[in-house]
N, C-alpha and C positions, 0 to 999 in steps of 0.2 A: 315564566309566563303563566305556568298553573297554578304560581302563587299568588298574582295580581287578578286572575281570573274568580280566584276563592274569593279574594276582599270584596274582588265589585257585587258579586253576588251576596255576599253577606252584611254589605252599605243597603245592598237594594230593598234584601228581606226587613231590614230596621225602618225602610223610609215606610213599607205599603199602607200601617195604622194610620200614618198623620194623611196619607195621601184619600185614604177609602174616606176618615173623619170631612176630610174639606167636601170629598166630593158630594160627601150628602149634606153639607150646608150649604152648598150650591144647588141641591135639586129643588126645586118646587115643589109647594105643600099642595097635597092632594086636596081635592074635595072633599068638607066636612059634613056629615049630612048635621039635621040642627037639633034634631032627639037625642042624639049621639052628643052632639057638642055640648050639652046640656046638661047630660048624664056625668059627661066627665070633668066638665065643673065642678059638679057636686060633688065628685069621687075627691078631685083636687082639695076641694074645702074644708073637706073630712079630712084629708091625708096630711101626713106633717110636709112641712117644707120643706123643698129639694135642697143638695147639697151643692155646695159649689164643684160647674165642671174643674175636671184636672186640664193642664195645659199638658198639652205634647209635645216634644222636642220640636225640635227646626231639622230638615234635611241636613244643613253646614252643622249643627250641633255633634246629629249624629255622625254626623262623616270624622269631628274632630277628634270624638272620643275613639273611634274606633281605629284612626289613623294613628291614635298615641297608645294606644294598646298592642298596635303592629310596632311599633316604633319599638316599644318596650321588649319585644319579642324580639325584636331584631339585635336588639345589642343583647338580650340575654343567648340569643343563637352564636350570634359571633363574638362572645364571652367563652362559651364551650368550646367555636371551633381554634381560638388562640390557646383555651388550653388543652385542646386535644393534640395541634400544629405541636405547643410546646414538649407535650410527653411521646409524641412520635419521636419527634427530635434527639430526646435526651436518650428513647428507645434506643434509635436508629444509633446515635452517639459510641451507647453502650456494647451495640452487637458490632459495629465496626473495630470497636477497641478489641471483642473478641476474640475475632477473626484475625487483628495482627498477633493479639497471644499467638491465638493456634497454629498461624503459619509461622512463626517464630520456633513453637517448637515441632513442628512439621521439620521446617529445617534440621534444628538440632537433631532432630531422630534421624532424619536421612543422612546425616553431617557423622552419626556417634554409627549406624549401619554401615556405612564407607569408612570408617576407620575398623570394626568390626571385620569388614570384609577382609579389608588390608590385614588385620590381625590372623585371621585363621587363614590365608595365602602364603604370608610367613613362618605361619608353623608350620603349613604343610609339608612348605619347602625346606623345612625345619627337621619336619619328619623323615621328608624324604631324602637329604643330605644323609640323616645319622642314618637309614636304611641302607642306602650303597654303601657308606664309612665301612656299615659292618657288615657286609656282603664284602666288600674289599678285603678287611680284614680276616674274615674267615678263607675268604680265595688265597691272600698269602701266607695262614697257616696251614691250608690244604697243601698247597706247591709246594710250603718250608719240610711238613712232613714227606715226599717224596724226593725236593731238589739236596737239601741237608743231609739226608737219609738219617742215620745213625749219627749225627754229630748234636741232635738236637730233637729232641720229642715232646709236644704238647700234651699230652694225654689233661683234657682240662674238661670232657667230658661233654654234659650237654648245659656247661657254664660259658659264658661269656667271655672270652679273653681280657685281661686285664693288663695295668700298665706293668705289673712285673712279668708278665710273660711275652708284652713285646719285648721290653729289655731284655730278657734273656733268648728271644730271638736272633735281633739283632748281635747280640755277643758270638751266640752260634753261628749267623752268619758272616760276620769279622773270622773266627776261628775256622770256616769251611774256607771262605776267601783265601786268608793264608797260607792255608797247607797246598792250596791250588796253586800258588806260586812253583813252586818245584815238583822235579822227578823225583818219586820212590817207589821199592819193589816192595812187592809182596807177594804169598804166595797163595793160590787159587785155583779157580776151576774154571774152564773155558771151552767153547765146543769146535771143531777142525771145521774146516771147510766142507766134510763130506756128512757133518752132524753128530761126530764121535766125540761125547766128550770124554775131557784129559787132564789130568793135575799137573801144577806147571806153576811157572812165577810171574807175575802181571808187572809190568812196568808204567806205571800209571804217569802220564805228561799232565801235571796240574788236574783238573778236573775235565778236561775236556776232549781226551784222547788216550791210548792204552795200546801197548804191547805184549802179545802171550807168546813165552817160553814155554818150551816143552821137547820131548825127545822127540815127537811123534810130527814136530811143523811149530813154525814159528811165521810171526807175520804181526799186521796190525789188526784189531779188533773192533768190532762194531756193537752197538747193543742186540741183542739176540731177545729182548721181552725179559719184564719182571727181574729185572737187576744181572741178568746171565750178559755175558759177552759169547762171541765167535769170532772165528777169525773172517777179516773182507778180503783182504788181498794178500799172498805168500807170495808174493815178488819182492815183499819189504822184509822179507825173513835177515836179511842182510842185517838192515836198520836197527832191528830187533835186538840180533845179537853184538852189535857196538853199544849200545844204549848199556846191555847188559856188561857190558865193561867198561862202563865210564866214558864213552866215549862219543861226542856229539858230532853224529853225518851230515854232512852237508849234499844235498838238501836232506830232508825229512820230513817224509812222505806220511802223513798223521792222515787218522780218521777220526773227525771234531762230531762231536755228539755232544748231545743237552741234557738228555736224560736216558736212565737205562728200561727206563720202564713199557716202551714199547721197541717194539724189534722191527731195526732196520732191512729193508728188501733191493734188494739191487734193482733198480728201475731198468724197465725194457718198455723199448720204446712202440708207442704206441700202432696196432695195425688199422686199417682201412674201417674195418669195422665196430671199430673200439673208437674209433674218433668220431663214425657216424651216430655211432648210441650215444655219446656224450652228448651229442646234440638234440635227443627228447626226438618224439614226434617229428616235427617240423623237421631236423635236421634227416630221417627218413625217407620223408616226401621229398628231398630235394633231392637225397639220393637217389632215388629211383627215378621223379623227374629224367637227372642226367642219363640214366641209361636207356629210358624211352629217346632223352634226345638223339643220346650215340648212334642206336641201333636206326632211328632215320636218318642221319649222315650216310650211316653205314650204306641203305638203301635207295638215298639220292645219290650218291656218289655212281653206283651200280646204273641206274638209271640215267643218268650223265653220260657215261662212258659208253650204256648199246648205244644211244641216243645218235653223239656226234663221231663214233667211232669209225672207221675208214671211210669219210669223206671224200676223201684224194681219191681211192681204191675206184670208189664206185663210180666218181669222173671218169676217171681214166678208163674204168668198163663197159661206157655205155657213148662214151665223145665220139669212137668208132663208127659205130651203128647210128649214131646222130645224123653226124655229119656225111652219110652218104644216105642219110634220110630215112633208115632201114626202123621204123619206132617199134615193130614188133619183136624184132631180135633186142631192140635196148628195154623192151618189158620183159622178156624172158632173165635176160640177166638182172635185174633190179628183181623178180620175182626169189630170186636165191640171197638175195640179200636182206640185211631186218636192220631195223631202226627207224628213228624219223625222218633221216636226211633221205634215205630210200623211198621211204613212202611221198615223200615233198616230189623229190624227179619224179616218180612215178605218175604221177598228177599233173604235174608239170608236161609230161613227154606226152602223155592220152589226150591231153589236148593243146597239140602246138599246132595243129591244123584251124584254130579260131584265131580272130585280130590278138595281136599282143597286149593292148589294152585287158581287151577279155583273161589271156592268160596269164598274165599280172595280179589280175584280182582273183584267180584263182590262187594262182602260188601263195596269194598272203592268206586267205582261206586257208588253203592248205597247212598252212605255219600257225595261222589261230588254232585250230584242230588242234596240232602236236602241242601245245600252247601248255595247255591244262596237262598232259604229262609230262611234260620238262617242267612244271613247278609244282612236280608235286611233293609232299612235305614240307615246302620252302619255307610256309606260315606258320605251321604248326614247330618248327626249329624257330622261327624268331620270337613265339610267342613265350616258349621255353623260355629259349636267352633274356627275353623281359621280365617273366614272371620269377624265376629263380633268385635275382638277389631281391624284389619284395619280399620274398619266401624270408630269406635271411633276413632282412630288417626284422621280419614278423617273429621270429625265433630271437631276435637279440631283443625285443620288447617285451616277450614274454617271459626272456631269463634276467632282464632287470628286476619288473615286478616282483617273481619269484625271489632275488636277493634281499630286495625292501622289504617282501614278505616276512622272510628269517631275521632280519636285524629286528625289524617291530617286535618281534617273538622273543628272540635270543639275544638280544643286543648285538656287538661284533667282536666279543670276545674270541671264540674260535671261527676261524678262517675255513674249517674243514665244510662247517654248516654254509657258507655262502660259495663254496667252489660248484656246485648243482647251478645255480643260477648262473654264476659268471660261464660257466662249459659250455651253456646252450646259447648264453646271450654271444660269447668271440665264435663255438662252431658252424652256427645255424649262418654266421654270415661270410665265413671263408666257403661251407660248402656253395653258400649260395653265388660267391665270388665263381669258386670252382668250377661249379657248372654254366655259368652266364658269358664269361668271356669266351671258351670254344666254341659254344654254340652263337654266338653273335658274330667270332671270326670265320668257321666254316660255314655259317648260313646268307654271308654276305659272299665269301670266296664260289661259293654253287650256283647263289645266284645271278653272278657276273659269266660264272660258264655256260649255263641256260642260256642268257642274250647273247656269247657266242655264239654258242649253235645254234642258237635262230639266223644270226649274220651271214654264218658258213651254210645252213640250210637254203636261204634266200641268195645265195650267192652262185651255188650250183646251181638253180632252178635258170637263172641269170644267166648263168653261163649255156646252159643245153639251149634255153630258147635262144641264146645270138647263133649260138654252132649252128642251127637247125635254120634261123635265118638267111647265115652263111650260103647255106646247102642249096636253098633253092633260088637264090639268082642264078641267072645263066651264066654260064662256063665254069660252074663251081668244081661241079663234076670231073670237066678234063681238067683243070689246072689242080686240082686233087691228084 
């Protein structure tokens, strides 16, 4: 629109010459004066003669010209923009084909990265194979120099084992295996059962068991630390001395060992207290727990027993003095008496002179009051019995962890490093077994005796007020 708006204004500015030219051949000639007209006659007649007018375009003329001039413009504009369209194009063409190079090798580089990755995953695993190989392999030249003993020695330094010194392991261990087939004597040193040691003759059972001779005791032998035997048991002194003459007991009573190099201990079994410390912390609290609980058994029980204790007694001491209506003599005797059922009659007898109704809601008064000491500790024992095997789950979660702990660290080559974990994870939950079942059996057993002796308390009160209603109908007296 602002370009059609240019042309018409620049048709307009081309028409205004021809238009102003007409307009003044349209104006009327002014007035001549005749001095004047005359003058310029004369000027004329002197002067050369005028030129001819020029003609001035036509309106349509200049419209044509300037319409083919736009025309001309027009295809030379959209000349440019066909080939600007065109060189975008082959642009555009060119950076598109770029872009699939690149993502092309975009790929490839992520494609040749993921293969990369894959490659140093497999070394690693690579690595880390021959690392345990030979971590294995040093752990079975460590063991062969201890289990072998003397049949076979590495000494290879701070070198590498190689393939001839597996084989010549392996031989050594052929040749250790063999001789372990059979019995033979030799002669040595060994210590008695009281720590004396004694030169004597060993009778070795393959590799895995041993008899010591001597003047001084004979018997079978156990490792005693650092390659030494002792003797375990002298009731096999018998065995001993057949062996030593050729001659095979039936049975035959052996002591099998693996190694001499640590010293065997007679195990004693474990006390109360040695079982609770295996248990860490937790396994502590649970013990103590138990003995908070025992020791309130111990004092509900007591409390039970003043409680509902000569109930009969005190019927039978005060039915008397009821029933011939006497209530001051039946408070003197109920005043020598203690517990709760006592105090219930007692409350019951001071007032049998109000309606039974009335005296009813006092007896159970009465019995609420004693209510709160006949239960008491009852919650604080069930709370125990619930809380204690939590207690032990808690201690068996804590001594898993702690196992998990060690193998992450240690692997699970030795068994000794994960027995801490396992002790606290099986004690923490037998103590907590321990103490949970007595106290859940006796805190339910105490409190079925408590609602006894509320039954039997509310029972006597029952029985004195009917005596006592007995008493005062007429003729109670004489047919008594």
């Amino acid at each position: 629109m602002k370009f059609f708006n240019a042309l018409a204004f620049a048709v307009f500015a081309l028409m205004q010459p021809g238009i102003v030219d007409a307009q003044d051949e349209r104006r009327p000639a002014d007035p001549v004066d005749p001095a004047s007209q005359s003058v310029d006659e004369a000027d004329r007649s002197t002067a050369q003669p005028p030129a001819p007018e020029q003609q001035q375009p036509s309106l349509e003329q200049a419209y044509q010209r300037e319409f083919a001039f736009l025309q001309g413009q027009k295809r030379d504009l959209e000349q440019r923009l066909a080939e600007m369209e065109e060189t975008v194009q082959s642009e555009k063409s060119r950076l598109q084909s770029d872009i699939r190079l690149l993502e092309a090798e975009v790929v490839e580089m992520r494609s040749r990265a993921d293969r990369l990755e894959d490659l140093v995953f497999e070394s690693e695993r690579a690595v880390e194979a021959a690392r345990e190989n030979t971590d294995l392999l040093a752990a079975t030249f460590t063991q062969a120099d201890f289990t072998l003993e003397d049949a076979w020695s590495a000494d290879l330094g701070d070198q590498a084992p190689g393939a001839e010194d597996v084989k010549r392991l392996f031989d050594a261990a052929l040749e250790f295996l063999a001789r372990g087939h059979g019995v033979w004597r030799e002669a040595g040193e060994f210590f008695l059962a009281d720590g004396t040691r004694v030169d004597g003759d060993i009778i070795h059972v393959g590799n895995v068991a041993a008899f010591g001779l001597s003047p001084r005791g004979d018997g079978a032998l156990a490792p005693a630390g650092d390659g030494e035997l002792k003797i375990w048991n002298t009731e096999t002194a018998g065995q001993a001395q057949a062996l030593a003459s050729g001659q095979m007991p039936d049975p035959l009573p052996i002591f099998l060992f693996e190694s001499l190099n640590a010293e065997v201990e007679k195990k004693t079994a474990k006390g109360l207290f040695e079982t609770v410390s295996s248990g860490g912390v937790i396994g502590w609290i649970i013990f103590f727990l138990g003995l908070v609980g025992l020791v309130l058994v111990i004092l509900r029980v007591v409390f039970l027993q003043r409680a509902g204790a000569s109930t009969d007694r005190i019927l039978d001491a005060v039915s008397g003095h009821v029933k011939r209506g006497d209530r001051d003599a039946a408070l003197e005797v109920l005043k020598r008496k203690k517990g709760s059922t006592a105090r219930v009659v007692s409350a019951t007898i001071r007032n049998l002179d109000r309606d039974r109704e009335h005296v009813e809601d006092i007896v159970s008064e009465s019995i609420l009051h004693e209510n709160s000491h006949l239960n008491r500790f009852g919650a604080l024992i069930i709370v125990i019995a619930a809380v204690s095997p939590l207690l032990g789950l808690l201690g068996t979660v804590t001594g898993m962890i702690a196992t998990f702990d060690v193998i992450t660290e240690f692997g699970t080559g030795d068994p000794k490093l994960l027995s801490g974990g396992i002790s606290i994870a099986l004690v923490t939950t037998e103590l907590g077994l321990i103490v949970a079942i007595p106290m859940l059996l006796f805190g339910n057993l105490l409190s079925g005796w408590a609602e006894r002796i509320k039954d039997d308390m509310e029972q006597a009160a029952l029985r004195v007020i009917n005596q006592f209603s007995d008493s005062q109908q007429p003729g109670a007296n004489e047919t008594a």
